[in-house]
C-alpha positions as CSV (number, residue, x, y, z in Angstrom):
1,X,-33.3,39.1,38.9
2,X,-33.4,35.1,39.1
3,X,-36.1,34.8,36.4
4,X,-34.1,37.2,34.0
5,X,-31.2,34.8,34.3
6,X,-33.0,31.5,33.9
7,X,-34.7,33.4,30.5
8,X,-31.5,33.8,29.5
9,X,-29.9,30.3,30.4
10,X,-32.4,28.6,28.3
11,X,-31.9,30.9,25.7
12,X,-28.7,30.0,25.2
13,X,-29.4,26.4,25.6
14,X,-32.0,26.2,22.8
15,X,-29.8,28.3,20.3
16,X,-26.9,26.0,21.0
17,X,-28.4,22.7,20.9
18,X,-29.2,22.7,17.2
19,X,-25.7,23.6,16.3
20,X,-24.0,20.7,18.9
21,X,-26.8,18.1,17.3
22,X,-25.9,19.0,13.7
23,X,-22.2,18.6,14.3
24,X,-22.5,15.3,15.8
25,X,-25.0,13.8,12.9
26,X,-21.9,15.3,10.5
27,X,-19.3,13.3,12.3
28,X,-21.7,10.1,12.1
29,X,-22.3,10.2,8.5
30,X,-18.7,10.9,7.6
31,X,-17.5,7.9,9.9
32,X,-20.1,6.1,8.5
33,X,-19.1,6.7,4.7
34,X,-15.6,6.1,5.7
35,X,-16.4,2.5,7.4
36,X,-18.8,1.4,4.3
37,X,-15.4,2.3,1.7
38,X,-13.5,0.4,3.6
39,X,-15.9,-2.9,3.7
40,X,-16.4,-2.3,0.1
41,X,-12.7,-2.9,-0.6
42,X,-12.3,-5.8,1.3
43,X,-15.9,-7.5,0.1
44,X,-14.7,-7.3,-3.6
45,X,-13.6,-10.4,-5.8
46,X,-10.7,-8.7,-7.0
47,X,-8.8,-6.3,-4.5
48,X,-8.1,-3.1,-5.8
49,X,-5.7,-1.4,-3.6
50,X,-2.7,-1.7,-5.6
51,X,-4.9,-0.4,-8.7
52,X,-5.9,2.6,-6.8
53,X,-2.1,3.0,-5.3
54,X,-1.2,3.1,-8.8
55,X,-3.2,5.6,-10.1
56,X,-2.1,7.9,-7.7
57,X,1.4,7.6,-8.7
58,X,0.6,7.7,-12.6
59,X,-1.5,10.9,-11.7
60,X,1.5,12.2,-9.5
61,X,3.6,12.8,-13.1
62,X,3.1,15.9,-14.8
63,X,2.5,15.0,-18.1
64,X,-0.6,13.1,-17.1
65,X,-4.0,14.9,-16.5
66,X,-6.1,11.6,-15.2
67,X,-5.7,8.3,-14.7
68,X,-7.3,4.4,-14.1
69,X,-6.5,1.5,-13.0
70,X,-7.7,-2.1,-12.5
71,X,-6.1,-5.0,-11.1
72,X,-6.7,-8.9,-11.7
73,X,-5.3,-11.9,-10.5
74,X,-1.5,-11.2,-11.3
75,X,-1.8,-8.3,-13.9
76,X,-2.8,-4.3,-13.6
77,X,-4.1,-2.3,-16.6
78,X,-3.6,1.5,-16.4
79,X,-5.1,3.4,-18.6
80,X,-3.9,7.7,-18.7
81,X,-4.8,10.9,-20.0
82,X,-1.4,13.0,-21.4
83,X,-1.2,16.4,-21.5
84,X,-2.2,18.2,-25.0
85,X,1.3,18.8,-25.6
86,X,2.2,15.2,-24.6
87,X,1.1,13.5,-28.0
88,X,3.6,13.7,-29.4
89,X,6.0,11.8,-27.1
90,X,3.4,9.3,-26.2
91,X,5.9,6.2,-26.9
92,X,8.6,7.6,-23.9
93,X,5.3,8.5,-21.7
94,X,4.3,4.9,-22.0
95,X,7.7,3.3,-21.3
96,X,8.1,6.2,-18.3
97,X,4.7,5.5,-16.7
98,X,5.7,0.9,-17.5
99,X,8.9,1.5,-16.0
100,X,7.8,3.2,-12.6
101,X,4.5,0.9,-12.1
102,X,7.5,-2.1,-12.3
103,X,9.2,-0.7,-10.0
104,X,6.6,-0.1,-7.5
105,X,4.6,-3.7,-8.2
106,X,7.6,-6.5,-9.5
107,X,5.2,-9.1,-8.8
108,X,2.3,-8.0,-11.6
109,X,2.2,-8.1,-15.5
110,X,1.8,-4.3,-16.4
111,X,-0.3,-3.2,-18.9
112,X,0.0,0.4,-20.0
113,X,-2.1,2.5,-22.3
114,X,-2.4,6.6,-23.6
115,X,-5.7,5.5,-25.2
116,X,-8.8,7.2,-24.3
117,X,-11.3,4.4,-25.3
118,X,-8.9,1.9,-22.7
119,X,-9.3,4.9,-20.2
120,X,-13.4,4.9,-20.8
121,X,-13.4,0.8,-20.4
122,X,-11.2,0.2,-17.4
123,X,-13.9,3.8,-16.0
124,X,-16.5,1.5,-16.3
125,X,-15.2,-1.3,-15.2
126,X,-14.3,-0.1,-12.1
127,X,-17.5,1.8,-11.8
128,X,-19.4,-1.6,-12.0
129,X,-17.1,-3.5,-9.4
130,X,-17.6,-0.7,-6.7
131,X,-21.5,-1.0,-7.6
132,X,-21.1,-4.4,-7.6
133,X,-23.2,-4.9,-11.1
134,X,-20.9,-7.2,-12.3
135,X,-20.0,-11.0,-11.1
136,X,-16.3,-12.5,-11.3
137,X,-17.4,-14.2,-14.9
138,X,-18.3,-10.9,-16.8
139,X,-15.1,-8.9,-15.2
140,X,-12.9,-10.8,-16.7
141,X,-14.5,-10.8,-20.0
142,X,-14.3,-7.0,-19.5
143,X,-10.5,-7.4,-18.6
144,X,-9.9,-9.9,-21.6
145,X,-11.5,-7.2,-24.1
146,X,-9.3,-4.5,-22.7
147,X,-6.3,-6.9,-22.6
148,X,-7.3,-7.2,-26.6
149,X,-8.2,-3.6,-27.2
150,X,-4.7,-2.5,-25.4
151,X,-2.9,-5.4,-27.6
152,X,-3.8,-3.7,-30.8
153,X,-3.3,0.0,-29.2
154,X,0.3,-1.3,-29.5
């Protein structure tokens, strides 16, 4: 009678242990993503928070499908995707999306585009500052060219 129920108390114990360890090495690698995201923001020459911040809020309107954004020094570039049925209005979207990113950030220069080529750039921009595969001196070439590119979107 013993024996039958230390067979079975190891039993258990071997087909539970797998699933405990696997749920702890889960836990580990999420925490671990989530504390290398956050050193990743703080470790970059420019500080993207507000960028991201305002994404979300140009993202939040329904006429836009996707949206980008990238902050330096004093001035944040947003670049969105309207709705299909949005092109036509494209000159209220801009001035809607302007006015509420003023509103939210009074102490940067807004720049505001509908233009996908501006949405492509500021994509790979921020692409290359998370990957860190570009230095302070090429981003804001990167950032003047947009600057000129959404210039003569105007």
């Amino acid at each position: 009678m013993q024996k039958g129920l230390a067979v079975k108390i190891l039993l258990s114990i071997s087909l539970l242990h797998p699933l405990i360890g696997c749920s702890n090495e889960k836990d580990k690698k999420t925490a671990k993503k989530n504390e290398t995201s956050l050193m990743k923001i703080s470790t970059n020459s420019y500080n993207q928070l507000p960028a991201q911040n305002a994404e979300k809020q140009i993202r939040s309107m329904e006429e836009i499908t996707a949206a980008k954004a990238i902050v330096s020094d004093k001035e944040l570039y947003v670049a969105a995707l309207p709705q299909h049925h949005e092109r036509f209005q494209l000159d209220r979207l801009k001035k809607k999306m302007k006015k509420k990113l003023d509103v939210a950030y009074p102490d940067l220069k807004i720049y505001v585009s509908v233009d996908k080529k501006i949405f492509m750039l500021i994509g790979k921009l921020k692409k290359d500052i998370k990957n860190k595969k570009a230095d302070k001196k090429t981003i804001e070439k990167k950032i003047k060219k947009i600057k000129e590119d959404m210039h003569s979107d105007t």
